[in-house]
C-alpha positions in Angstrom: 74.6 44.0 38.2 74.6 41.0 40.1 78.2 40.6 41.9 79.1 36.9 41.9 81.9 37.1 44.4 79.7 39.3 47.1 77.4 36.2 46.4 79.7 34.0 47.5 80.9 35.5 50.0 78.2 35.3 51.8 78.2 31.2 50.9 82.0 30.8 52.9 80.4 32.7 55.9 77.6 29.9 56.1 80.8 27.5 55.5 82.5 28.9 58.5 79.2 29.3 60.8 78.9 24.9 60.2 82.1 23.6 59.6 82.0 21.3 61.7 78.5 20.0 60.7 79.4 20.1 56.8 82.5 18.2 57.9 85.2 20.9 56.6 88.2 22.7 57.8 89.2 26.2 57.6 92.3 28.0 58.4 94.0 31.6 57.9 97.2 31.7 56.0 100.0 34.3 57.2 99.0 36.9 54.8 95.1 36.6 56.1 93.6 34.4 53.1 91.3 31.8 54.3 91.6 28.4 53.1 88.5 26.0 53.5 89.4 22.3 53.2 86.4 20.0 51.5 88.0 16.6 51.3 91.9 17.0 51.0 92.6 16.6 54.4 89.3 16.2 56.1 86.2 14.2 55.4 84.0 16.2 53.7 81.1 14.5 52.2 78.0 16.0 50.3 77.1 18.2 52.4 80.4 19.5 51.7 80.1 19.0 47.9 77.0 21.0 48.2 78.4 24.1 49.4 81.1 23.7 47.0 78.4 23.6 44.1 76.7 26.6 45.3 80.0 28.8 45.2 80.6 27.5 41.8 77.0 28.8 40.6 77.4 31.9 43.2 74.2 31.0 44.4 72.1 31.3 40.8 70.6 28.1 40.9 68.4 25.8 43.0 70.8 22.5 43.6 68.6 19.8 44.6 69.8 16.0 45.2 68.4 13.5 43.8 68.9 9.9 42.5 69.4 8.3 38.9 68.1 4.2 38.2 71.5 2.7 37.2 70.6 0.0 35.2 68.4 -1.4 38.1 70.7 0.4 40.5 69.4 3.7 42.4 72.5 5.9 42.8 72.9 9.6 43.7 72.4 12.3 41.0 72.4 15.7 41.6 69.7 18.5 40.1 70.3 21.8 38.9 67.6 24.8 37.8 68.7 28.5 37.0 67.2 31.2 35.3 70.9 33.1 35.0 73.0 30.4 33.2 75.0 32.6 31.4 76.4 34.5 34.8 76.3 31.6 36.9 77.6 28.7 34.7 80.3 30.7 31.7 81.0 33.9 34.3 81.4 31.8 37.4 81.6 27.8 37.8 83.2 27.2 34.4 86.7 25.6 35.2 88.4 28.4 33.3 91.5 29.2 35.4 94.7 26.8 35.4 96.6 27.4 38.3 99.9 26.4 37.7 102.6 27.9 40.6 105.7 26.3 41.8 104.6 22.6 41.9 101.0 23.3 42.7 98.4 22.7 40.3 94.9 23.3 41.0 91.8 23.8 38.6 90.3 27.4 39.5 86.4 28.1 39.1 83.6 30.4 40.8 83.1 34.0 41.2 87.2 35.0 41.5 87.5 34.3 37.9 84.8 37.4 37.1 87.7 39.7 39.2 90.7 38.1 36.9 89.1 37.8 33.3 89.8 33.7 33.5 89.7 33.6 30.3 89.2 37.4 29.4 87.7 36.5 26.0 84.7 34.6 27.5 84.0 37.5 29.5 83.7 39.6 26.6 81.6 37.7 24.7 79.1 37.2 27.6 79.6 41.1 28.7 80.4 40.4 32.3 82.8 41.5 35.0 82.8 41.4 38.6 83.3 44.5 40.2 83.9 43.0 44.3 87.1 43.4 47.1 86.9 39.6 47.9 87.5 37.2 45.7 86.1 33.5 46.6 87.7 30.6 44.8 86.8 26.9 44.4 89.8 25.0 43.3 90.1 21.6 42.3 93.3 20.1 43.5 94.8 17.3 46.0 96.5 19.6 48.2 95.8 22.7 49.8 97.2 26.2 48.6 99.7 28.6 50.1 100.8 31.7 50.6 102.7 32.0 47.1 99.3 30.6 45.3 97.7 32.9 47.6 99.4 36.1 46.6 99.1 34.7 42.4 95.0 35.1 42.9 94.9 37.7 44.5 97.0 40.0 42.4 95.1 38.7 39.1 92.2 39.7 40.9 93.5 42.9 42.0 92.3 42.6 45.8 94.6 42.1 48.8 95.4 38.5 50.1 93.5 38.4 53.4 90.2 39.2 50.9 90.9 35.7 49.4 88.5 32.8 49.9 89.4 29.5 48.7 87.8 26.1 49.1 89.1 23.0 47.7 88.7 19.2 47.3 90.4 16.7 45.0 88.7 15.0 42.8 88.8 11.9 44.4 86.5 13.4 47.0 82.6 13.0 47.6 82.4 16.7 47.9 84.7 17.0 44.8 82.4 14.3 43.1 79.5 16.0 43.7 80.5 19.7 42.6 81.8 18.1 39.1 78.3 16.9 38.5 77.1 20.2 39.5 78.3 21.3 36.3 75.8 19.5 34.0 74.3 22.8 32.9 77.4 24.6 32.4 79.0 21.7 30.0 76.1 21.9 27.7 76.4 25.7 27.4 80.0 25.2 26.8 79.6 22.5 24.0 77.4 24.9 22.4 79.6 27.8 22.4 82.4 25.7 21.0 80.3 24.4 18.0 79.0 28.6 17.5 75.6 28.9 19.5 75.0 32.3 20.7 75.0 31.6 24.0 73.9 34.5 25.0 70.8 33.8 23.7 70.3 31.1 26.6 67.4 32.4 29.2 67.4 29.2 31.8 68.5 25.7 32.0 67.8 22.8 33.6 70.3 18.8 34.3 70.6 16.2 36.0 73.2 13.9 36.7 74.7 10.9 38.7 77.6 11.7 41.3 80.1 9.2 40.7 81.7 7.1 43.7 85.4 7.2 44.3 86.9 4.5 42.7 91.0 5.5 42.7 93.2 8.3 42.7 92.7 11.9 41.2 93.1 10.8 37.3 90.6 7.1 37.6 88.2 9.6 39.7 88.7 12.4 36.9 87.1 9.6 34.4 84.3 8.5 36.5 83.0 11.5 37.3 83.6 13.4 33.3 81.4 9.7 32.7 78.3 11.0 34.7 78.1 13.9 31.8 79.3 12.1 29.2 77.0 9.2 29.1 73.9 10.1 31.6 73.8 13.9 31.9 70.6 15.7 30.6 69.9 18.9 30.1 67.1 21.3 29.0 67.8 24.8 28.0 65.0 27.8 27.0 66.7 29.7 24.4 65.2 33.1 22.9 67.0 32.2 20.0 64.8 32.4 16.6 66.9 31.1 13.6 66.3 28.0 11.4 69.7 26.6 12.7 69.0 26.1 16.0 68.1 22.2 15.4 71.6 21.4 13.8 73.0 23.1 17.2 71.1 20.5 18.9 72.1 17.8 16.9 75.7 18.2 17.3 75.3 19.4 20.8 75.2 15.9 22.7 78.6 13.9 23.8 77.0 10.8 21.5 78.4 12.6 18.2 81.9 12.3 19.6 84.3 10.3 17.7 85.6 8.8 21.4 82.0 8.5 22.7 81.6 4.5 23.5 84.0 3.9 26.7 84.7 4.9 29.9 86.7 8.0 29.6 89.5 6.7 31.7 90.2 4.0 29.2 90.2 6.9 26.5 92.5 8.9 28.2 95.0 6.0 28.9 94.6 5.5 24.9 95.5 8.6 24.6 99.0 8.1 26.7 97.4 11.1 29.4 97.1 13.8 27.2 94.4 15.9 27.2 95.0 17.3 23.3 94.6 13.4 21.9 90.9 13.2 23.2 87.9 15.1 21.3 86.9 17.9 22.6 83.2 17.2 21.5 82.9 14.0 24.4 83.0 16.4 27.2 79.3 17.5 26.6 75.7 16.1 28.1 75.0 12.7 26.7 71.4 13.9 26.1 70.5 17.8 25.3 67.1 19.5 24.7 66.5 23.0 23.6 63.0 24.8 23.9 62.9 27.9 21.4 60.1 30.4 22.7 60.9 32.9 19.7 59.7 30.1 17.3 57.7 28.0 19.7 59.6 24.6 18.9 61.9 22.3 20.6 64.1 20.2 19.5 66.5 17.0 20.9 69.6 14.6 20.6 71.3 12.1 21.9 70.4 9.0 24.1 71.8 7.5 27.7 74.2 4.9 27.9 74.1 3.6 31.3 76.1 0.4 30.6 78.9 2.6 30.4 78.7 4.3 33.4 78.1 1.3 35.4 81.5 0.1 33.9 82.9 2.9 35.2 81.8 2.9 38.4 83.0 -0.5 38.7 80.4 -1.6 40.8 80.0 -5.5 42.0 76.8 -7.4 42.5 77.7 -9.3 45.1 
């Protein structure tokens, strides 16, 4: 079985070999964890965000840049293929782990969650664990972790400290941008395992996305880039799924059947005074979603771009 953390792994040795080059920062804590800064302290950039987006997906999918017209506007958009989306997107990059120690809170995802069952019923349901001595960590926070975080990961995933890996950026980063929109794939597997799709049943997928700019702080960037999904992600998934349900999956697959679907998501979340448990769960999905069955031969699709939105959003000024 493929080992998602020995994959990654070898993606922090390439980190380390061209820090300087990818414009990140690593250091050694006290109790031997390395720590790679992407953009809390340091510059990063997307060369940065790249790398990050690779140890999300443990390496199971081709990551290309690209670009997206923006109502007239070319910005970047980012490209992702893989023929193992259940391992790389649900058993690694899913932001499944909420790391919550002291006064440090960070977003965990990548191949350390497969060592800690983050969340263990996921892993069930997809039959996957990690069997590795490292555990490599992307975490999504503004500041960079400790020894006390530190020794948290690595008991959950049973190794020793100094065989901890973590790299981080906030989200008000380019490299943070960039890995969030890396995750086009993965949200439309996730929508459809919230609304009942056997996910297993998913053989390879396929979306593209813009990479939103940084317009503000961690919580304005937070809405920006969830936008990119929201309201111009696409995806394409082959399922090998054969049941006549399968086109009402698709239809209620897509962001656009959210009740909240219409804004940018900033302005929904300060509607929604900050909290998390006022907002539909349905919005965070693709905004478009396309599903080929080969068991039946037929394909089916939903939902429609709103660039208007996103350009809103983005907050960009003709000038």
């Amino acid at each position: 079985m493929i080992s998602v953390n020995e994959k990654g792994l070898a993606i922090i040795d390439e980190m380390l070999d061209w820090e300087e080059e990818i414009k990140v920062e690593s250091s050694q804590l006290e109790n031997g964890a390395t720590i790679i800064d992407c953009g809390v302290n340091v510059e990063g950039g997307y060369d940065a965000g790249m790398y990050l987006s690779r140890l999300c997906l443990a390496d199971l999918a081709e990551i290309t840049y690209t670009k997206f017209d923006l109502e007239g506007l070319p910005v970047p958009a980012i490209q992702v293929v893989t023929d193992h989306p259940i391992v790389a997107c649900m058993g690694s990059q899913y932001a499944g782990w909420r790391i919550s120690v002291g006064k440090y809170f960070g977003m965990g995802s990548g191949p350390a969650r497969a060592l800690g069952l983050k969340p263990k019923e996921l892993y069930e349901e997809i039959g996957y664990k990690d069997d590795s001595e490292a555990a490599v960590l992307v975490m999504e926070s503004g500041a960079l972790p400790d020894e006390e975080i530190v020794e948290y990961i690595a008991k959950h995933c049973s190794v020793d400290p100094e065989n901890v890996y973590i790299a981080v950026a906030p989200t008000s980063s380019i490299a943070g941008s960039v890995q969030i929109s890396a995750r086009i794939v993965e949200t439309g597997i996730h929508k459809l395992e919230s609304i009942g799709f056997d996910i297993n049943s998913i053989k390879s997928g396929f979306g593209v996305t813009p990479i939103a700019p940084v317009v503000g702080d961690d919580t304005k960037c937070m809405g920006s880039t969830n936008d990119c999904i929201i309201y111009c992600g696409e995806t394409y998934y082959t399922v090998d799924y054969g049941q006549e349900d399968l086109e009402d999956f698709v239809k209620k697959a897509p962001s656009t059947t959210s009740k909240d679907f219409g804004k940018p998501f900033f302005t929904t979340f300060k509607e929604a005074n900050f909290d998390f448990f006022k907002v539909d769960a349905g919005m965070f999905a693709p905004a478009k979603v396309t599903i080929n069955d080969v068991a039946t031969q037929k394909s089916y699709t939903s939902g429609h771009i709103n660039s208007p939105i996103l350009l809103e959003s983005f907050g960009i000024k003709e000038v």
